[in-house]
C-alpha positions as CSV (number, residue, x, y, z in Angstrom):
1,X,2.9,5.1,20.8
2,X,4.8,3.3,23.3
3,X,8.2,1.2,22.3
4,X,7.8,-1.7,24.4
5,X,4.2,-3.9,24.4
6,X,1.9,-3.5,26.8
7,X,3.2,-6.1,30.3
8,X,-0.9,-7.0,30.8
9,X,-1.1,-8.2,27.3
10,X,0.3,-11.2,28.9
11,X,-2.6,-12.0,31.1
12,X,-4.6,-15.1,30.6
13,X,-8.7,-14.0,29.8
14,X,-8.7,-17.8,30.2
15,X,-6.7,-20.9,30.9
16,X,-4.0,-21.1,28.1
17,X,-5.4,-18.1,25.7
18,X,-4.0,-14.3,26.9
19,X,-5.2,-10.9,26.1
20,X,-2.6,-10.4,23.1
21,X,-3.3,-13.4,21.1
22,X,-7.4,-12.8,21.9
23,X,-7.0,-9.0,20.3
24,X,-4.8,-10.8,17.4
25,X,-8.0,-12.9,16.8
26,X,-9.9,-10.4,17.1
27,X,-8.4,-8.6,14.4
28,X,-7.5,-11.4,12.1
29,X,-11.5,-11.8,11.9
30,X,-12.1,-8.2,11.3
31,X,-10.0,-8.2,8.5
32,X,-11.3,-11.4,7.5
33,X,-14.3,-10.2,7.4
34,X,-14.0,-6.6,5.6
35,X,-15.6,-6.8,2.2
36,X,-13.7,-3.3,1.4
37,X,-10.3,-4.1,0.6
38,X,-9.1,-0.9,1.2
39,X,-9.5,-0.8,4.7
40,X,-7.3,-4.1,5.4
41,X,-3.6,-2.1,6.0
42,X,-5.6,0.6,8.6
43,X,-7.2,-2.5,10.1
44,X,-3.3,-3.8,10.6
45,X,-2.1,-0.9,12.3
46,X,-4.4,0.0,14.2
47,X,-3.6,-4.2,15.5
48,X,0.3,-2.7,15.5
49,X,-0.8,0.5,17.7
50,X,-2.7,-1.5,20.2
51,X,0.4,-4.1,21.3
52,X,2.1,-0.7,22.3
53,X,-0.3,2.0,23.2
54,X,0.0,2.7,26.5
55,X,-2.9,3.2,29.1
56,X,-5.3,0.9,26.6
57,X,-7.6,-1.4,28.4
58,X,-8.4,-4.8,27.3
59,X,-12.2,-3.6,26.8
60,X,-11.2,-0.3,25.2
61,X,-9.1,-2.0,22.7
62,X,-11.6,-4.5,21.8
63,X,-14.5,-1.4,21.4
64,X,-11.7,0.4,19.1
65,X,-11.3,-3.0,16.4
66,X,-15.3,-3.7,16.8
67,X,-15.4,0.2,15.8
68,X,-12.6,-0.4,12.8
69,X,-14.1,-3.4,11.9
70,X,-17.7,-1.4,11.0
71,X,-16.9,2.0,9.8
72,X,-16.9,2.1,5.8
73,X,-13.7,3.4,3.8
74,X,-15.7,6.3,3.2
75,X,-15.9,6.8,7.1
76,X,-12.5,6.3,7.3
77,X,-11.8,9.0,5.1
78,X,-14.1,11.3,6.9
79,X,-12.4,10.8,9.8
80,X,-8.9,11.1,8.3
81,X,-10.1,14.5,7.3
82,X,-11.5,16.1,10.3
83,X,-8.9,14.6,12.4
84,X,-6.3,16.6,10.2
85,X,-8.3,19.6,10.6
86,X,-6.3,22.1,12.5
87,X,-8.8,24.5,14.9
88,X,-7.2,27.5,14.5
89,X,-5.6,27.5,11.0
90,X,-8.5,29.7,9.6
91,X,-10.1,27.2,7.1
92,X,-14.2,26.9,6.3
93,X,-15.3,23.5,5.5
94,X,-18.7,23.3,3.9
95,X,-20.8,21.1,1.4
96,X,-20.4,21.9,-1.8
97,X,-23.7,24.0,-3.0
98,X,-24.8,24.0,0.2
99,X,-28.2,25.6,0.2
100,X,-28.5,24.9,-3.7
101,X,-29.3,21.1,-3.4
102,X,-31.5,19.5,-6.1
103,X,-33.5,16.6,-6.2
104,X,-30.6,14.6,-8.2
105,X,-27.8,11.9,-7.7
106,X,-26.0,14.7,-6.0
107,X,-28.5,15.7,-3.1
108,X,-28.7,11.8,-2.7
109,X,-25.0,11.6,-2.8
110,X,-24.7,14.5,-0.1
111,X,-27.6,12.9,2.1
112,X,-25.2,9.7,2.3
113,X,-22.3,11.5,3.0
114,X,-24.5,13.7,5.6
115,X,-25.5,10.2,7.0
116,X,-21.7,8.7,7.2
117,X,-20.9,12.0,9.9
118,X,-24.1,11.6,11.8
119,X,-23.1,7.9,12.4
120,X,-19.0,9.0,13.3
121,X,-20.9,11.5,15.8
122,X,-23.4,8.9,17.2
123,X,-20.2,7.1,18.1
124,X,-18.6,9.8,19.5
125,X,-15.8,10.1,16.8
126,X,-16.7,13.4,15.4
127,X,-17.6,16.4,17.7
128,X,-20.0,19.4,16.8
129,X,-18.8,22.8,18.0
130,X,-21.4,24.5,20.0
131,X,-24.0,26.3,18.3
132,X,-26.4,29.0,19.6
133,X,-29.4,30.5,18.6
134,X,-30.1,34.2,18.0
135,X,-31.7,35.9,21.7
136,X,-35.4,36.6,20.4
137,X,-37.7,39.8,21.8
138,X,-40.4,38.7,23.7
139,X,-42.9,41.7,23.2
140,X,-44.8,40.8,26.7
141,X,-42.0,41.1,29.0
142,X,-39.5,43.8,26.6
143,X,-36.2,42.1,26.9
144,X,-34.4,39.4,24.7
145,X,-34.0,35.9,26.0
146,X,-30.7,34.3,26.6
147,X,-29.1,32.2,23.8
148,X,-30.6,28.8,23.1
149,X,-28.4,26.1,22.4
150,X,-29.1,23.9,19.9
151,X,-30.0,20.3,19.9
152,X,-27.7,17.6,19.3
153,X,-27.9,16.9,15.6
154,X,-30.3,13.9,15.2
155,X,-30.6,14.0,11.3
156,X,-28.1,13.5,8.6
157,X,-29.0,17.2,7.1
158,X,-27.9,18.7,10.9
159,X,-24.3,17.7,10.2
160,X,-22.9,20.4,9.2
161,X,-18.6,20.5,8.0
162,X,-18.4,24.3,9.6
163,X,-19.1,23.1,13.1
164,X,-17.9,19.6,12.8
165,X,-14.5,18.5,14.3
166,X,-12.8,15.3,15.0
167,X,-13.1,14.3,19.0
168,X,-10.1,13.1,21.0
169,X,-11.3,9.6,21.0
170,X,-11.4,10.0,17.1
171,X,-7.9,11.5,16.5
172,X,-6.6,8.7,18.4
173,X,-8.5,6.3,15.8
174,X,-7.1,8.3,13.2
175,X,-3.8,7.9,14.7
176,X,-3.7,4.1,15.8
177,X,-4.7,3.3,12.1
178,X,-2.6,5.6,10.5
179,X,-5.2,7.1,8.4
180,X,-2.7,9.9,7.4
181,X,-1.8,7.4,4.8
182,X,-5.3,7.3,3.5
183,X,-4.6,7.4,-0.6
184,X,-5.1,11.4,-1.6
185,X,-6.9,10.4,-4.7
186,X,-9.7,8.5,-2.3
187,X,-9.5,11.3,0.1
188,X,-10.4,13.7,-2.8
189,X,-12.7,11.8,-4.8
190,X,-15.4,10.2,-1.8
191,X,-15.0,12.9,0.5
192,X,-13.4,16.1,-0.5
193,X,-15.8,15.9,-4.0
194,X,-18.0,17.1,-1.6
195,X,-16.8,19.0,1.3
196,X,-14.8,22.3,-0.3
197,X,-12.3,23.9,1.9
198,X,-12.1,27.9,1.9
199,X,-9.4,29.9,3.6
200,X,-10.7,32.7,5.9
201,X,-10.4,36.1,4.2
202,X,-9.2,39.1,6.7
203,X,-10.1,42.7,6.4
C-alpha cells in the first residue's frame, strides 16, 4: 500500500463530484447496507486501502467494494483462510469426513460451505490447482491416452480444500480489507469446523 493517495482520485466523474468522494459513497452505502455487522471494519479498510493503492483504476476499485459489499462473513473468512495458505508449507486441507457424509445437518452444512467456494471461484477469488485424470488403455489401439484435465468445477460438491487456493486478485482482497484480523474464534467456528488441516507426513 502506497503512502500518499492516489493524484487521479482527484478527477471530476462529473461537474463538482470527483472519483474519491464517489468511491467514499460508494462505500458508505455498502456498509450501510450490510445486514452482517461483522463485516463493517473490513468494509472500512478495504475504503482506507483504496485512497492509497497504487495502480487501482476507478472501475477496478468500484468492482472490488461491489464484490465486498456481497460476499457473506462466512466468505470472508474463507477467503481469509486460503489467502493465508502458504503453497509450499506442506499442509492438506480437506472437509472434515470427507467421503463419510450423511444425510444430516452436517452434509447440509458442508453443501453450504461447498457452495460459499464455488461462488469465491465463480468470481475468480479462489483458484483450483490443476487436476488430471488417470491415462486409460484403449484395448483397440494398445496404448494409454494422454491425461485428461478436468472440468472447471461447476457444482458446490467439485470444490474441493486440497486443490483450492486463493488467486492473486483474492489475496489482494484479503489484503485491502485486512482480513488477517478476521476474529480466530469466527475463523474456527464457520470455517475451520469444517475444513481440518493435516501436516504432510515424510518417509
Amino acid at each position: 500500500m502506497g503512502e500518499v493517495p492516489q493524484d487521479d482520485l482527484r478527477e471530476e466523474v462529473m461537474p463538482g463530484r470527483n472519483q474519491a468522494e464517489e468511491l467514499i459513497e460508494a462505500t458508505l452505502i455498502a456498509a450501510s447496507e450490510s445486514f452482517e455487522e461483522r463485516k463493517l471494519p473490513f468494509i472500512s479498510h478495504l475504503l482506507a486501502a483504496i485512497l492509497f493503492e497504487p495502480d487501482l483504476t476507478h472501475a477496478q476499485a468500484h468492482q472490488l467494494i461491489a464484490t465486498a459489499r456481497s460476499l457473506t462473513y462466512r466468505q470472508l473468512l474463507l477467503l481469509a483462510v486460503f489467502a493465508a495458505r502458504q503453497p509450499h508449507s506442506g499442509d492438506t486441507l480437506d472437509f472434515r469426513g470427507e467421503g463419510h457424509e450423511q444425510e444430516s445437518a452436517d452434509e447440509h452444512e458442508l453443501i453450504s460451505v461447498r457452495a460459499d467456494m464455488l461462488d469465491l471461484f465463480g468470481r475468480g477469488l479462489l483458484r483450483v490447482s490443476e487436476r488430471t485424470a488417470r491415462p486409460s488403455y484403449d484395448p483397440w489401439i494398445g496404448t494409454s491416452h494422454d491425461r485428461q484435465r478436468l472440468p472447471w468445477p461447476a457444482l458446490p460438491r467439485e470444490m474441493s480444500p486440497r486443490d483450492t487456493w486463493a488467486s492473486n486478485a483474492g489475496k489482494r482482497l484479503a489484503r485491502m480489507m485486512r482480513l488477517d484480523l478476521v476474529r480466530p474464534e469466527d475463523r474456527d467456528m464457520l470455517v475451520m469446523r469444517w475444513i481440518r488441516r493435516e501436516p504432510q507426513r515424510h518417509g
